[in-house]
C-alpha positions as CSV (number, residue, x, y, z in Angstrom):
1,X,0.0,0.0,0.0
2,X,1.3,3.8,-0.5
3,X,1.6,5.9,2.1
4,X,-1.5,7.9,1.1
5,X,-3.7,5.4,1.1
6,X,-2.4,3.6,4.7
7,X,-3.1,7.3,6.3
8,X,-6.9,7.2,4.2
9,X,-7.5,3.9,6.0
10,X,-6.3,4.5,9.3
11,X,-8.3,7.8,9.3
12,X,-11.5,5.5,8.0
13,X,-10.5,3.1,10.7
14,X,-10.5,5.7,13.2
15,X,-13.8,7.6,12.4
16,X,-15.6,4.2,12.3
17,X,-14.1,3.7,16.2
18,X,-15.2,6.8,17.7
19,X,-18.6,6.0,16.1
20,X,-21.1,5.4,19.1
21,X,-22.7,1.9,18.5
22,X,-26.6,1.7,19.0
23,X,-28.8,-1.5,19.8
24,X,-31.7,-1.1,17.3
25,X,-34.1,-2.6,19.6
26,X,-33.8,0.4,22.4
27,X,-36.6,2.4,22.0
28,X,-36.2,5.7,20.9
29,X,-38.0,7.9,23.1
30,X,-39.1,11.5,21.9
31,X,-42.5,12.8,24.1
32,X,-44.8,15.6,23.4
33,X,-45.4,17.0,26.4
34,X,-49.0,18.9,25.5
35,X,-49.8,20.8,28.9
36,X,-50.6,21.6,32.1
37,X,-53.3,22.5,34.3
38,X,-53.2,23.2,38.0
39,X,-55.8,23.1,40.4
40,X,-55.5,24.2,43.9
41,X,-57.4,21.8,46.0
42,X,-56.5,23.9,49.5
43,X,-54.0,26.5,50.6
44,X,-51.5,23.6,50.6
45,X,-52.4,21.1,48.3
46,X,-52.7,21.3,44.8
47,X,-53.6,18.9,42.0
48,X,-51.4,19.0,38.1
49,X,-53.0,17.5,35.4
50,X,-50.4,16.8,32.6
51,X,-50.7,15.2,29.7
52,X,-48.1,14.5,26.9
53,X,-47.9,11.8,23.9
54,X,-44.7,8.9,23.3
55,X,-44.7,8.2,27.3
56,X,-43.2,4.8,27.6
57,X,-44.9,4.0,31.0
58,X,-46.8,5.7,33.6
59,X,-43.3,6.6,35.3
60,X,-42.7,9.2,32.1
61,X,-46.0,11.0,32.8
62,X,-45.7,11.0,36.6
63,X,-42.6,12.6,36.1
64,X,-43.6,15.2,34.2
65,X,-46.5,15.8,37.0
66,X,-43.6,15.8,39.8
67,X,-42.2,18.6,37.3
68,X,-45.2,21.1,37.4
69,X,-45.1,20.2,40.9
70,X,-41.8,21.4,41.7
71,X,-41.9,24.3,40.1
72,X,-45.5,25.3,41.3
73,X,-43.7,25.3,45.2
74,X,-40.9,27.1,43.9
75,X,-43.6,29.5,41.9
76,X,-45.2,30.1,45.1
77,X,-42.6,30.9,47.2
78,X,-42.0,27.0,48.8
79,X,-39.0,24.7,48.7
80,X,-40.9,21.9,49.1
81,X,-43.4,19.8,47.7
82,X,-44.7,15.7,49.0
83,X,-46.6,13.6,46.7
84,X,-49.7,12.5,48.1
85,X,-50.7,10.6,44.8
86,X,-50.7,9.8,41.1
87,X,-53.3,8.5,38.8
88,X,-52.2,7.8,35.3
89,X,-54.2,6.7,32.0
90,X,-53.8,6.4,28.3
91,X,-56.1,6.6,25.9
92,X,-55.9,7.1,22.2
93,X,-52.0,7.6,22.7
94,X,-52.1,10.5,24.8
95,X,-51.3,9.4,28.7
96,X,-52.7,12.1,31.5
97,X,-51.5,12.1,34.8
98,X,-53.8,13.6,37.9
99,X,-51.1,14.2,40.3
100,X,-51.7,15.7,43.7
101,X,-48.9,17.6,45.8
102,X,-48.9,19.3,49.0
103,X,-46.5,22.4,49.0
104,X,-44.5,23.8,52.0
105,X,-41.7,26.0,52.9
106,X,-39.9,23.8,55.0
107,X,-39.2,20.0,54.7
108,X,-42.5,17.9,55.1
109,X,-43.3,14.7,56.5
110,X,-42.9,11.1,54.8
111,X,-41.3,9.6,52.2
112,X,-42.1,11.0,49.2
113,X,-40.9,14.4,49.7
114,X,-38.7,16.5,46.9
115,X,-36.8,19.7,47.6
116,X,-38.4,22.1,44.2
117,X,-34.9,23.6,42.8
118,X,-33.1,20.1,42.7
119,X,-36.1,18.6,41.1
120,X,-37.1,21.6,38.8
121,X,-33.1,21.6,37.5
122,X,-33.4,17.5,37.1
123,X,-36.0,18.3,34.8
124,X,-34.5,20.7,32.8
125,X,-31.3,18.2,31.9
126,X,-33.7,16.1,31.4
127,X,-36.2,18.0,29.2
128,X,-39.0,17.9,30.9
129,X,-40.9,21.3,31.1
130,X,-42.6,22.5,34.2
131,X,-45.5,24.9,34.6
């Protein structure tokens, strides 16, 4: 081989390495998220209903309700939001999520509690809008 075409190859060679290599049967997940509307159950408690399209399971949608959530608080002058519940369903290809938080300034009660700004940046790497 000349020269020229050793360096041709190795450069071929060396573009096909830094190639990332995909497994076709990953799903390739792009959502529409289509909205939110809040609903303010009591001075502390407030119910999100989102509802997006291309969610793979409830989880995605539920998400995306712990999103509106977490900005809400933060919205509202909180830091902190528990989640008291989630009720998911898909129809026609568009999930909806009913998703009820309570909000407070300083660190609730129970397990499922989220501090707003860590959650509300999560979903912005993430690409998940809030409200």
């Amino acid at each position: 081989m000349k020269p020229l075409h050793i360096a041709a190859f190795g450069l071929a060679l060396a573009s096909l390495a830094a190639c990332e290599e995909v497994d076709p049967t990953e799903d390739y997940f792009a959502p529409e998220y289509i909205g939110v509307e809040t609903r303010k159950l009591d001075n502390e408690i407030v119910s999100f209903l989102v509802r997006m399209k291309g969610a793979r399971t409830n989880a995605d949608v539920a998400d995306y309700g712990k999103c509106a959530a977490a900005q809400y608080a933060l919205i509202r002058g909180f830091g902190f939001a528990r989640h008291v519940r989630t009720n998911v369903q898909e129809r026609g290809g568009i999930w909806a999520a009913d998703a009820v938080y309570t909000i407070s300034a300083a660190l609730p009660e129970g397990l499922q509690t989220i501090d707003a700004e860590v959650v509300v940046a999560e979903c912005a790497e993430n690409g998940i809008p809030t409200v």
